[in-house]
PyMOL Python script that loads the backbone (N, CA, C, O; Angstrom):
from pymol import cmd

cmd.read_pdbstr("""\
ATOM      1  N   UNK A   1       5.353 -54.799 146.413  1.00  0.00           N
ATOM      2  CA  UNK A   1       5.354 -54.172 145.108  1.00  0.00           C
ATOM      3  C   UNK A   1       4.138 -54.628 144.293  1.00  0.00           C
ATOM      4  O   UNK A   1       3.665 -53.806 143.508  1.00  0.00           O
ATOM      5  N   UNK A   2       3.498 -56.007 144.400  1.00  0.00           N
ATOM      6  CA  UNK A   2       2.505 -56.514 143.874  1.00  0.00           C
ATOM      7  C   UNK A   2       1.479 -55.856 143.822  1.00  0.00           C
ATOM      8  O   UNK A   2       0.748 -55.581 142.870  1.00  0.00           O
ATOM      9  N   UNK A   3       1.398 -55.401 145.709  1.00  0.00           N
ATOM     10  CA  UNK A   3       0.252 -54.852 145.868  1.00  0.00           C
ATOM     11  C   UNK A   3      -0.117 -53.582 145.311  1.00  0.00           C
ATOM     12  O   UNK A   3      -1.208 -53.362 144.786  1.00  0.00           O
ATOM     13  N   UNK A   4       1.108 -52.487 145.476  1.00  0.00           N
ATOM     14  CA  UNK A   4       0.716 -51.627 144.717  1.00  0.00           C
ATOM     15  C   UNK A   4      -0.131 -51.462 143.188  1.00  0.00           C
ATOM     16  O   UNK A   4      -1.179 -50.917 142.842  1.00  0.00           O
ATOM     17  N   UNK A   5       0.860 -52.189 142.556  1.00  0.00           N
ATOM     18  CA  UNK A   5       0.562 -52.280 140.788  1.00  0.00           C
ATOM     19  C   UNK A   5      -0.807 -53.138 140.756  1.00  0.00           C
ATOM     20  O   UNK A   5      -1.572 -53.023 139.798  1.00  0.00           O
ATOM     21  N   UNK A   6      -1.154 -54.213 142.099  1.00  0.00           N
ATOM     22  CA  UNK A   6      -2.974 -54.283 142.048  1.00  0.00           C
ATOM     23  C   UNK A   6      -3.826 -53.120 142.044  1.00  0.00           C
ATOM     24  O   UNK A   6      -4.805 -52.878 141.338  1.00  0.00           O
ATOM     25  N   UNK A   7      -3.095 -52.216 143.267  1.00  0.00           N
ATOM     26  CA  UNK A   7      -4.126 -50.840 143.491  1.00  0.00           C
ATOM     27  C   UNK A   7      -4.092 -50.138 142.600  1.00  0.00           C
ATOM     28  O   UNK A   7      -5.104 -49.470 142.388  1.00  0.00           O
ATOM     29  N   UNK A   8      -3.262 -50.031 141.963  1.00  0.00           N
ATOM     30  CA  UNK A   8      -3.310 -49.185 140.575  1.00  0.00           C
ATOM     31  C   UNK A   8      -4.133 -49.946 139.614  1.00  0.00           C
ATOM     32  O   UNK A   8      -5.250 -49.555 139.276  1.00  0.00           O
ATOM     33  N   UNK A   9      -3.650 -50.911 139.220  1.00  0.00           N
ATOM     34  CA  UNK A   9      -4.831 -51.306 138.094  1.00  0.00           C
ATOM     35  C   UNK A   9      -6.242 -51.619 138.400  1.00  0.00           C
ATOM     36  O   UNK A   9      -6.933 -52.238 137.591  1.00  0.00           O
ATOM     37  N   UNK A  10      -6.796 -51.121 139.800  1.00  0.00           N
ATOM     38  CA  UNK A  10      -8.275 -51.439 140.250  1.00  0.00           C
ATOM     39  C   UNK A  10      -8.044 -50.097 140.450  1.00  0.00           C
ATOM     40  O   UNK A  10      -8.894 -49.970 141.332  1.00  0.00           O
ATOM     41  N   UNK A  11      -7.713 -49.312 140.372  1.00  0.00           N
ATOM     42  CA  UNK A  11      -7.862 -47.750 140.304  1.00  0.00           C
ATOM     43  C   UNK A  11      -8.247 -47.542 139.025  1.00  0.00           C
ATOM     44  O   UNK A  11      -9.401 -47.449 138.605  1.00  0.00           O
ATOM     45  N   UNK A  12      -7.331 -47.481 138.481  1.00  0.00           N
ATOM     46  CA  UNK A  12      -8.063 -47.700 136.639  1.00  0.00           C
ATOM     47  C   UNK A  12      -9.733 -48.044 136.580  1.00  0.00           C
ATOM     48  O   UNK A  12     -10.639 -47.285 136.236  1.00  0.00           O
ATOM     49  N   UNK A  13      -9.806 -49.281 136.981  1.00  0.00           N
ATOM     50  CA  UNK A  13     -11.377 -49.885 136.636  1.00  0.00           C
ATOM     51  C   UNK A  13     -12.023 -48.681 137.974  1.00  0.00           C
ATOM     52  O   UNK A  13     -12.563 -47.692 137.477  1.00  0.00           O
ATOM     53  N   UNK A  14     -12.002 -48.706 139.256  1.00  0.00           N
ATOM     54  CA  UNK A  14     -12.315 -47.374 140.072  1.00  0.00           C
ATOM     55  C   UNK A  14     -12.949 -46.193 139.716  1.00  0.00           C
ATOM     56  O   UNK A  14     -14.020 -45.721 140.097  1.00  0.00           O
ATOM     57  N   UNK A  15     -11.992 -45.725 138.802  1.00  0.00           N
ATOM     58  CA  UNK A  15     -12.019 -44.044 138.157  1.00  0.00           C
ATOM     59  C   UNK A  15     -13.299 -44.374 137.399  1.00  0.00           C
ATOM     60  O   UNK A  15     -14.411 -43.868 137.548  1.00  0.00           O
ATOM     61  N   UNK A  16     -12.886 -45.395 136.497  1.00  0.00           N
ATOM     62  CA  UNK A  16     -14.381 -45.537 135.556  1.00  0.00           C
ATOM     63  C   UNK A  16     -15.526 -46.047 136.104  1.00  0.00           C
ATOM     64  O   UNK A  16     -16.583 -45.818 135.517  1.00  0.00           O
ATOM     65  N   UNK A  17     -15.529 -46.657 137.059  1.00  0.00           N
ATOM     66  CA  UNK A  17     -16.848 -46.995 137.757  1.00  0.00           C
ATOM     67  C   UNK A  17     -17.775 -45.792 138.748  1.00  0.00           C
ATOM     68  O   UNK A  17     -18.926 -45.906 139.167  1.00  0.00           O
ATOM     69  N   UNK A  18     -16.566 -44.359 138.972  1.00  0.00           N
ATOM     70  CA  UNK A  18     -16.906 -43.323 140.209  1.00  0.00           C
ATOM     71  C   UNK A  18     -17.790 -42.627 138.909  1.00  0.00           C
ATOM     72  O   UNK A  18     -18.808 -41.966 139.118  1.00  0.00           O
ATOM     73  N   UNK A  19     -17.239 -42.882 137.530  1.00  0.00           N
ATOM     74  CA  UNK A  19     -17.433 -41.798 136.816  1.00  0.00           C
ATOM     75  C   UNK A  19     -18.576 -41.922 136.260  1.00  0.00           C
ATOM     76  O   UNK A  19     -19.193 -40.875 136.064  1.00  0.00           O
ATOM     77  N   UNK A  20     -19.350 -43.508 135.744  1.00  0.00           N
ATOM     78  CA  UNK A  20     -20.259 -43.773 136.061  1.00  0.00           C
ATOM     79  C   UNK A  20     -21.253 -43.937 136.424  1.00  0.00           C
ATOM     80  O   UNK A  20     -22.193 -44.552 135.922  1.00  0.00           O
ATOM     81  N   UNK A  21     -21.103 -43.091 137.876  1.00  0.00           N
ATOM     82  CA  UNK A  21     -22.144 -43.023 139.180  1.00  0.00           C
ATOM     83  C   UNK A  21     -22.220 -41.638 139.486  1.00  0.00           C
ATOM     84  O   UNK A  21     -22.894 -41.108 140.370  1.00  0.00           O
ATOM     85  N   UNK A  22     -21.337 -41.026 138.534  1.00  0.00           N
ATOM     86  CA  UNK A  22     -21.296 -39.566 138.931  1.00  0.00           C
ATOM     87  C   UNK A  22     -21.494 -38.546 137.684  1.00  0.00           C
ATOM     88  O   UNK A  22     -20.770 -37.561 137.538  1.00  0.00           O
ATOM     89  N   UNK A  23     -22.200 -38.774 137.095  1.00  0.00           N
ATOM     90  CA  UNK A  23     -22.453 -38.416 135.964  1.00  0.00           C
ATOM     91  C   UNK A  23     -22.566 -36.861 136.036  1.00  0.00           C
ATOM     92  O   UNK A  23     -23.158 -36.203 136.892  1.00  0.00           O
ATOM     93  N   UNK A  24     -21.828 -36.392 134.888  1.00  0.00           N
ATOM     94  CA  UNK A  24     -21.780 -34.986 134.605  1.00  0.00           C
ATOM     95  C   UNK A  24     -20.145 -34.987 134.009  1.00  0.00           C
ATOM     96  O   UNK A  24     -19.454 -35.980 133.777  1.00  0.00           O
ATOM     97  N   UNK A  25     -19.733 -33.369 133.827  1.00  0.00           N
ATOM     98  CA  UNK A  25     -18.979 -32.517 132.917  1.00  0.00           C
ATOM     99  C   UNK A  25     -17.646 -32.683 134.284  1.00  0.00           C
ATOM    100  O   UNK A  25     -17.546 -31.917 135.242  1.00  0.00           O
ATOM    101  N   UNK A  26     -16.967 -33.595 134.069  1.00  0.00           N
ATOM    102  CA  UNK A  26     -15.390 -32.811 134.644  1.00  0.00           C
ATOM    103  C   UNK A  26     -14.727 -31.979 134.004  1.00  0.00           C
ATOM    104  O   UNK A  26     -14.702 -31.799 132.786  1.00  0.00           O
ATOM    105  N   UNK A  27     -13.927 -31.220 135.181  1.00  0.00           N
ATOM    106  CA  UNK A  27     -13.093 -30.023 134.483  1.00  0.00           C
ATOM    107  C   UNK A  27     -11.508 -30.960 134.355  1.00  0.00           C
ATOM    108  O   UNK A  27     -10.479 -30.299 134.213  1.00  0.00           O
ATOM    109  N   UNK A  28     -11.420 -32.541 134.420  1.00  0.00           N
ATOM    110  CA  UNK A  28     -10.572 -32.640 133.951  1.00  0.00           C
ATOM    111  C   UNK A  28     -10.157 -33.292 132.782  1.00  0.00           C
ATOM    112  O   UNK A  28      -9.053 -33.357 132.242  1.00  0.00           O
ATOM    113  N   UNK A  29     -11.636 -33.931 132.392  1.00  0.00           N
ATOM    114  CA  UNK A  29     -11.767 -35.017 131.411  1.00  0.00           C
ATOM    115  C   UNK A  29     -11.613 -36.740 132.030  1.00  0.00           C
ATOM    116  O   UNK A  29     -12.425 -37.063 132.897  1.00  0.00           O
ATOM    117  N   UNK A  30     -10.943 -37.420 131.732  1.00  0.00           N
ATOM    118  CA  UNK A  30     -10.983 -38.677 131.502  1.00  0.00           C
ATOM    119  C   UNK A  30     -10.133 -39.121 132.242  1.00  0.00           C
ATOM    120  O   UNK A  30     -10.272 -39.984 133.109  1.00  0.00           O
ATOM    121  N   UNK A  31      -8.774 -38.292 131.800  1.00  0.00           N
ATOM    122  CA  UNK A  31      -7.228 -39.300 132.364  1.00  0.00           C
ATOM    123  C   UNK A  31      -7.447 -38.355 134.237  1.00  0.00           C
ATOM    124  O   UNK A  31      -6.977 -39.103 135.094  1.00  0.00           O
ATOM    125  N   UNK A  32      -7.925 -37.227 134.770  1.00  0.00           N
ATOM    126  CA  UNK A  32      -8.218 -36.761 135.719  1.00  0.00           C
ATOM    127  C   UNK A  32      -9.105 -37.545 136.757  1.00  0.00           C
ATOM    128  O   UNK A  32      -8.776 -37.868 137.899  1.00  0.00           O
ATOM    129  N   UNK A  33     -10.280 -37.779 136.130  1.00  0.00           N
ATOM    130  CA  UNK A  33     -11.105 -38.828 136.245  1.00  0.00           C
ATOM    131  C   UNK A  33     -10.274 -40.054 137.070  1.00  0.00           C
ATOM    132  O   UNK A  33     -10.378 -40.301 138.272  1.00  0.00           O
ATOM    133  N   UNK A  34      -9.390 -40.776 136.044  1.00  0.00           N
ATOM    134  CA  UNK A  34      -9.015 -42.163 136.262  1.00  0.00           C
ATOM    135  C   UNK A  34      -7.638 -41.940 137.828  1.00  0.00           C
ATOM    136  O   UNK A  34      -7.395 -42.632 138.817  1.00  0.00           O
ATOM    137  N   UNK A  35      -7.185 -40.909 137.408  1.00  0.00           N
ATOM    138  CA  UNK A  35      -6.118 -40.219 138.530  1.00  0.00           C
ATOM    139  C   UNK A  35      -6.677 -40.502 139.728  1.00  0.00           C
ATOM    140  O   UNK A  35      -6.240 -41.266 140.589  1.00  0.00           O
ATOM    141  N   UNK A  36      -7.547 -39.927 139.742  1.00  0.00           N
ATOM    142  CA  UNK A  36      -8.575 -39.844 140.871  1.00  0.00           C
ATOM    143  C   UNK A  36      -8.865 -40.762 141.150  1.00  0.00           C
ATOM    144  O   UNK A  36      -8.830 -40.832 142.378  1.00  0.00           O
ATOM    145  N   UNK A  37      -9.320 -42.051 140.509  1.00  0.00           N
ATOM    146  CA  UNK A  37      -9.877 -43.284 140.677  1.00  0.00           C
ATOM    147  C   UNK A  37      -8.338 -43.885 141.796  1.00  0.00           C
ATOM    148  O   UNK A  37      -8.302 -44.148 142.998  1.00  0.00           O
ATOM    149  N   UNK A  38      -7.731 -43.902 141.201  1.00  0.00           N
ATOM    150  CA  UNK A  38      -6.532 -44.365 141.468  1.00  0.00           C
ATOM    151  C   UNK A  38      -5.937 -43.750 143.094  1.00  0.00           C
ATOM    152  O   UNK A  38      -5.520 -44.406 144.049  1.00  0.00           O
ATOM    153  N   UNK A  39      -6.053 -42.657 142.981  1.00  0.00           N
ATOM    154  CA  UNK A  39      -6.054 -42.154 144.216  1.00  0.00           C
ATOM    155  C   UNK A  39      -7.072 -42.941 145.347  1.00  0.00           C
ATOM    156  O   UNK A  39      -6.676 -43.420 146.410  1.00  0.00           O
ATOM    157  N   UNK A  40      -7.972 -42.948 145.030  1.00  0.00           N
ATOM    158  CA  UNK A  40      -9.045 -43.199 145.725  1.00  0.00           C
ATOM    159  C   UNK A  40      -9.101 -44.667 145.892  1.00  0.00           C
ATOM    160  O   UNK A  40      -9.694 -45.031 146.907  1.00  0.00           O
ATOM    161  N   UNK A  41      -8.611 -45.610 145.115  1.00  0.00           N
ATOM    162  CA  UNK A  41      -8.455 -46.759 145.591  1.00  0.00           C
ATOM    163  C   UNK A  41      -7.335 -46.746 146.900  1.00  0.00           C
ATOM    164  O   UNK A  41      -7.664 -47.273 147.963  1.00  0.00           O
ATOM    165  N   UNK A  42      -6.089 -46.151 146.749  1.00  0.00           N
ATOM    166  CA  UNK A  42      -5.090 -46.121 147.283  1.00  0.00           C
ATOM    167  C   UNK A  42      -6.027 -45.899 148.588  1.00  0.00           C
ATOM    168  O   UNK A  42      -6.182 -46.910 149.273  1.00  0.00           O
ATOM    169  N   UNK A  43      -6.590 -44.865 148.973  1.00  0.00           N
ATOM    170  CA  UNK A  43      -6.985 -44.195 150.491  1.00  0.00           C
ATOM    171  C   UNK A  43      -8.416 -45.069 150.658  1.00  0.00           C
ATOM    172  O   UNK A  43      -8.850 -45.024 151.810  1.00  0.00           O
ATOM    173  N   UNK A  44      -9.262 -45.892 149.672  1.00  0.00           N
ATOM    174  CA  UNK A  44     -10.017 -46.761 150.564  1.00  0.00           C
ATOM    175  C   UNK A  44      -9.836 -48.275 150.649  1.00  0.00           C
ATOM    176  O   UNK A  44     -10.597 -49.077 151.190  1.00  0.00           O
ATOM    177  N   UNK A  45      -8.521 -48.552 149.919  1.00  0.00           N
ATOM    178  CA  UNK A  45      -7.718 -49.903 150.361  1.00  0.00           C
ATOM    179  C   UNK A  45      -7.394 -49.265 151.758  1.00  0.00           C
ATOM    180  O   UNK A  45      -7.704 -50.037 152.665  1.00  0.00           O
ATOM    181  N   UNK A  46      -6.983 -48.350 152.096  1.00  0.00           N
ATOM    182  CA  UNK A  46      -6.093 -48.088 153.511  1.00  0.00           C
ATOM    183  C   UNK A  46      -7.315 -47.930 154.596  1.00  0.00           C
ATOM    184  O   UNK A  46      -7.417 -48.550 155.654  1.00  0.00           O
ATOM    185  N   UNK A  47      -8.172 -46.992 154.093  1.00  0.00           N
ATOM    186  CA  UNK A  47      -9.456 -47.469 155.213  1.00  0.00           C
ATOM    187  C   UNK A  47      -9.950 -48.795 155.543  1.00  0.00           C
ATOM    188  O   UNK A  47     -10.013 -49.234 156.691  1.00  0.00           O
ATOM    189  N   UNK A  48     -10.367 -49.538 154.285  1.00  0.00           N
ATOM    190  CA  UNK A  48     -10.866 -50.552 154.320  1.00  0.00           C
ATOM    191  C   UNK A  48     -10.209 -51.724 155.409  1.00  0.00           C
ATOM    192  O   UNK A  48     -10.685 -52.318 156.376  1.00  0.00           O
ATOM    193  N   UNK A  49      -9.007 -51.733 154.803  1.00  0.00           N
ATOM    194  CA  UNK A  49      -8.105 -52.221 155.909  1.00  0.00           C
ATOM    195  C   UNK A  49      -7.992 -51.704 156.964  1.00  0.00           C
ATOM    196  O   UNK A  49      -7.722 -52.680 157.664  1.00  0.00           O
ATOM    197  N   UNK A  50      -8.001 -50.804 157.654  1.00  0.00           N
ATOM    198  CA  UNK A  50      -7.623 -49.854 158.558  1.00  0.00           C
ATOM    199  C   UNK A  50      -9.292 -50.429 159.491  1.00  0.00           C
ATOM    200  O   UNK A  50      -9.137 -50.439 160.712  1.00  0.00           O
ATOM    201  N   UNK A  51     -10.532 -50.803 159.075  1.00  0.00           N
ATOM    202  CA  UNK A  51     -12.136 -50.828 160.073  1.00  0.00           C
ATOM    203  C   UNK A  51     -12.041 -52.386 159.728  1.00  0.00           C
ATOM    204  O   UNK A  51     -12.050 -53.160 160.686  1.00  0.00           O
ATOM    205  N   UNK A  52     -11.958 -52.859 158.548  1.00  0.00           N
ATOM    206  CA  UNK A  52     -12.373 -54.234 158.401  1.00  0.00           C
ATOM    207  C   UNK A  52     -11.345 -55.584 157.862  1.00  0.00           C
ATOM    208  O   UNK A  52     -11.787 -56.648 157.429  1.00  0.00           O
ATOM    209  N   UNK A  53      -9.966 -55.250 158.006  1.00  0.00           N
ATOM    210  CA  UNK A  53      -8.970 -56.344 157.455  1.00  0.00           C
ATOM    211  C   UNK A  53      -8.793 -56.162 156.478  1.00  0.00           C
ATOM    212  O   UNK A  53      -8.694 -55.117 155.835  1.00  0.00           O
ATOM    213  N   UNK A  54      -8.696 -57.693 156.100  1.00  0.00           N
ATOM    214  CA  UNK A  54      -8.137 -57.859 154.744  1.00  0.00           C
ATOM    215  C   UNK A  54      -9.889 -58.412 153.630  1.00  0.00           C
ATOM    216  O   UNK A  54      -9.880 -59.274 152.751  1.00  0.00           O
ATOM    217  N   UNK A  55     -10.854 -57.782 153.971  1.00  0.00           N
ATOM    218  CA  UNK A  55     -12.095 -58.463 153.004  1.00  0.00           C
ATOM    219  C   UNK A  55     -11.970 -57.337 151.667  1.00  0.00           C
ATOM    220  O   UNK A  55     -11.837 -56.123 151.510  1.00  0.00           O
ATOM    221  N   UNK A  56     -12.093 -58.477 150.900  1.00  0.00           N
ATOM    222  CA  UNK A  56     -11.861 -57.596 149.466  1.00  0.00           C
ATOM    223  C   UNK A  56     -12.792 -57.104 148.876  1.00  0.00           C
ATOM    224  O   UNK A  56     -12.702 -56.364 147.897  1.00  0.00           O
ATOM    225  N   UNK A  57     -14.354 -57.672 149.721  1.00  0.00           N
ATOM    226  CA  UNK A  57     -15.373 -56.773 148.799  1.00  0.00           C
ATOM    227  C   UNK A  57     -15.109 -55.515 149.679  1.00  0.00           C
ATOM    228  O   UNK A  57     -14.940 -54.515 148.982  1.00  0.00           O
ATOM    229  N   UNK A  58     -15.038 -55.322 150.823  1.00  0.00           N
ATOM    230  CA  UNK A  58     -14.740 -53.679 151.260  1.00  0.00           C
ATOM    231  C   UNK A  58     -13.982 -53.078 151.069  1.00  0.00           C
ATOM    232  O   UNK A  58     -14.088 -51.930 151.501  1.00  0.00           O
ATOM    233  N   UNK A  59     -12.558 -53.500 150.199  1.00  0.00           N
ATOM    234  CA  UNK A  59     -11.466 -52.846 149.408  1.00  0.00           C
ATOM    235  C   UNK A  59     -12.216 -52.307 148.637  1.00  0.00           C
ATOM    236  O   UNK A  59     -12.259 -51.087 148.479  1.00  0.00           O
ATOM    237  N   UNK A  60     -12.881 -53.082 148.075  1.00  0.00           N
ATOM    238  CA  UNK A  60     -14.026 -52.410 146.515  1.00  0.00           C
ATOM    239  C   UNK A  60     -14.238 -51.079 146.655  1.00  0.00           C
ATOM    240  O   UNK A  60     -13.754 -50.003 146.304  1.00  0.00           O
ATOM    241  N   UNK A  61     -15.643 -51.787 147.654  1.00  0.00           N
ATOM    242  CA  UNK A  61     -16.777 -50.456 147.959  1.00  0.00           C
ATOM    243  C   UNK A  61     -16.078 -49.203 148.684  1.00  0.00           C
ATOM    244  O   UNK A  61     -16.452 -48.032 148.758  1.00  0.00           O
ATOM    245  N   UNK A  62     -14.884 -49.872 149.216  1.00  0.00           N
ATOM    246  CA  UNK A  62     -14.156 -48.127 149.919  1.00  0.00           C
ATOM    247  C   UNK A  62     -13.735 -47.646 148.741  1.00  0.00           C
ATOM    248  O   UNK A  62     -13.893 -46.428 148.653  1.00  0.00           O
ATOM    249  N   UNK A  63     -13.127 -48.301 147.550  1.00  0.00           N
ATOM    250  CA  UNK A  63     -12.345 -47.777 146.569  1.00  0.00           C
ATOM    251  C   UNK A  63     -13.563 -47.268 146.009  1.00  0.00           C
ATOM    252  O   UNK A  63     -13.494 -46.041 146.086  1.00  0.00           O
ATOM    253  N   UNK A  64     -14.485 -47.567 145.560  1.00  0.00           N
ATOM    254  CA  UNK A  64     -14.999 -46.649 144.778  1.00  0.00           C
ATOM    255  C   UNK A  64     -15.853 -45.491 145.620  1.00  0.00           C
ATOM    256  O   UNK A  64     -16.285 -44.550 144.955  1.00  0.00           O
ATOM    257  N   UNK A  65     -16.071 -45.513 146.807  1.00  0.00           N
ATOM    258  CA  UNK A  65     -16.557 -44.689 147.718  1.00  0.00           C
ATOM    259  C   UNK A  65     -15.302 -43.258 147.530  1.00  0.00           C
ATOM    260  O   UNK A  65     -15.407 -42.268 146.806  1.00  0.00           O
ATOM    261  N   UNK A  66     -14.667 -43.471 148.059  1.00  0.00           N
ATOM    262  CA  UNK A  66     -13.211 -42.767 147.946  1.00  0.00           C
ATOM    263  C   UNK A  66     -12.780 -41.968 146.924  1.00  0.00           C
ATOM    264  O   UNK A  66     -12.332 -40.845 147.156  1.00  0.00           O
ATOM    265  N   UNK A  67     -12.880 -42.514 145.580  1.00  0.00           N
ATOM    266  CA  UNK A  67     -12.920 -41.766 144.396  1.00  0.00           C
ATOM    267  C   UNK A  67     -14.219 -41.069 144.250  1.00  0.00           C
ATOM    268  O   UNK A  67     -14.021 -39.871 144.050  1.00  0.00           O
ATOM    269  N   UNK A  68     -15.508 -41.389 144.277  1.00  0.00           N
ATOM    270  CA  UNK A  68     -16.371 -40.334 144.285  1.00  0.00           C
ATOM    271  C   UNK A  68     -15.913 -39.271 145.206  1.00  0.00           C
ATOM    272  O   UNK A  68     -15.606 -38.174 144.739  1.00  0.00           O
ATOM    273  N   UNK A  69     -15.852 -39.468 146.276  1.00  0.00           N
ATOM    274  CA  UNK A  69     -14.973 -38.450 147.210  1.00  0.00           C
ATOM    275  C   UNK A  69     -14.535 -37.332 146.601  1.00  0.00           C
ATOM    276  O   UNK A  69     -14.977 -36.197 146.424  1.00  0.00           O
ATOM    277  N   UNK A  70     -13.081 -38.217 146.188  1.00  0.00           N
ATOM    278  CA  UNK A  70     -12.139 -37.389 145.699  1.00  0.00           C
ATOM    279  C   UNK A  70     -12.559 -36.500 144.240  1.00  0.00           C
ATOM    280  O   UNK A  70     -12.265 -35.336 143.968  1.00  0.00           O
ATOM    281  N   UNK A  71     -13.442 -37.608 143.331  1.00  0.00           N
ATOM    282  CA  UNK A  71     -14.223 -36.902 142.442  1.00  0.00           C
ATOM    283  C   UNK A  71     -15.189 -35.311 142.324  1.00  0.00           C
ATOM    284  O   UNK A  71     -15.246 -34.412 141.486  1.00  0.00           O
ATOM    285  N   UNK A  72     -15.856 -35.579 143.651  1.00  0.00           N
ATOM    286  CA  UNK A  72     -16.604 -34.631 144.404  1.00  0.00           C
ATOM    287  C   UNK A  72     -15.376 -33.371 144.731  1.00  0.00           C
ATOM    288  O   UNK A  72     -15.320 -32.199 144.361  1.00  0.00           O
ATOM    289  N   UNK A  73     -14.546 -34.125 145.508  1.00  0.00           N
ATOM    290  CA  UNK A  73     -13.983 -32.460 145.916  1.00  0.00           C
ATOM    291  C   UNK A  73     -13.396 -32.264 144.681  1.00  0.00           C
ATOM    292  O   UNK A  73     -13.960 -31.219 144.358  1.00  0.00           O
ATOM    293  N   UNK A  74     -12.785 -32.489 143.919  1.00  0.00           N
ATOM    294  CA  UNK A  74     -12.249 -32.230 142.825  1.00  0.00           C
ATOM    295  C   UNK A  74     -13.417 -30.763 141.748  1.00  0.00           C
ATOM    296  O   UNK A  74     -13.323 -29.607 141.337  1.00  0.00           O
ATOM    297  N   UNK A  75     -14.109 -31.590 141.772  1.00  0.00           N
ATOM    298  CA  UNK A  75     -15.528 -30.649 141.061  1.00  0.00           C
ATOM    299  C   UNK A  75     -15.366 -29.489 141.725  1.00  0.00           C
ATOM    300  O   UNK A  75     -14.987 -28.588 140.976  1.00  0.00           O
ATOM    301  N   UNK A  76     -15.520 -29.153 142.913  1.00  0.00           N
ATOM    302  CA  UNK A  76     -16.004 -28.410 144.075  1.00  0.00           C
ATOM    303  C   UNK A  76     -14.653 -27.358 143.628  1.00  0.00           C
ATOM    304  O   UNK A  76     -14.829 -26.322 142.987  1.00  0.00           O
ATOM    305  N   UNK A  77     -13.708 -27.692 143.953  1.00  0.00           N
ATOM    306  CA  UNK A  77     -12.306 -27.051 144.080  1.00  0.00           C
ATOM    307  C   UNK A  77     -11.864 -26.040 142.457  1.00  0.00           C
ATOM    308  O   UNK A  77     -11.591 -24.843 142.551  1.00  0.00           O
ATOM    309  N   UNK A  78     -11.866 -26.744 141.137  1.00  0.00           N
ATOM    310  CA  UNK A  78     -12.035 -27.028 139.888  1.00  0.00           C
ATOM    311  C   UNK A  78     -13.048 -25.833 139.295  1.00  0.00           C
ATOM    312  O   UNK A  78     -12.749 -24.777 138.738  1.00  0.00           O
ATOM    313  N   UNK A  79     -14.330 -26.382 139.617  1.00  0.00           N
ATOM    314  CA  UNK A  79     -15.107 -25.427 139.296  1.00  0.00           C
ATOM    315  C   UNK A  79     -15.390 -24.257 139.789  1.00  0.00           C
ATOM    316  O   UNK A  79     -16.025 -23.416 139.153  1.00  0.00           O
ATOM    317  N   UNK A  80     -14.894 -24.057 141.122  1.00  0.00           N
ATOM    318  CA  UNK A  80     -15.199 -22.526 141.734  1.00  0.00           C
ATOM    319  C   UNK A  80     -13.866 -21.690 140.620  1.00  0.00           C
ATOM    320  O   UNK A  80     -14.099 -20.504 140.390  1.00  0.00           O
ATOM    321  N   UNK A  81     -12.954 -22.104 140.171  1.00  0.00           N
ATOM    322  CA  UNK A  81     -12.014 -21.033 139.213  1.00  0.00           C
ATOM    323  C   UNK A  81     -12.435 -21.236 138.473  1.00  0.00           C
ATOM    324  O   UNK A  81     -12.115 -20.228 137.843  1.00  0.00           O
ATOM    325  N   UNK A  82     -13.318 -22.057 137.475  1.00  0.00           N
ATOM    326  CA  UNK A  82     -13.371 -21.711 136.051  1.00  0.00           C
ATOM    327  C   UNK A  82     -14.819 -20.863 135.983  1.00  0.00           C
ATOM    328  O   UNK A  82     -15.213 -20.400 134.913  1.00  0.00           O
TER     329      UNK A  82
END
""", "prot")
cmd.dss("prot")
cmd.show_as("cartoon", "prot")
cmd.util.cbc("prot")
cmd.orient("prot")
């Protein structure tokens, strides 16, 4: 249970660090943004672990790898309807 409520609150800091690096207009704003972050920690804690153990700087860099990701398709998906 710990672990989760870690991945979530480094999802938080995540979202704002993808958003950061990814500069421009989301179609979702902020709290979309951080969703995403959050997501994206979740699936590059699981990679990270999944190629390299338990090292926590590659929890990082997958987490924020992951949310740009997810950031990216998000845009992609988002902006072709509006």
């Amino acid at each position: 249970m710990t672990a989760i409520i870690t991945t979530i609150l480094i999802g938080l800091v995540v979202g704002v660090i993808a958003k950061l690096l990814m500069p421009g207009r989301d179609p979702g704003g902020c709290i979309i943004t951080i969703l995403l972050g959050i997501a994206g920690a979740f699936v590059g804690t699981w990679l990270g672990r999944m190629f390299w153990g338990q090292n926590y700087a590659a929890g990082w860099i997958m987490s924020i790898v992951g949310a740009m990701i997810l950031l990216l398709i998000y845009r992609m998906i988002v902006g072709k309807r509006g």
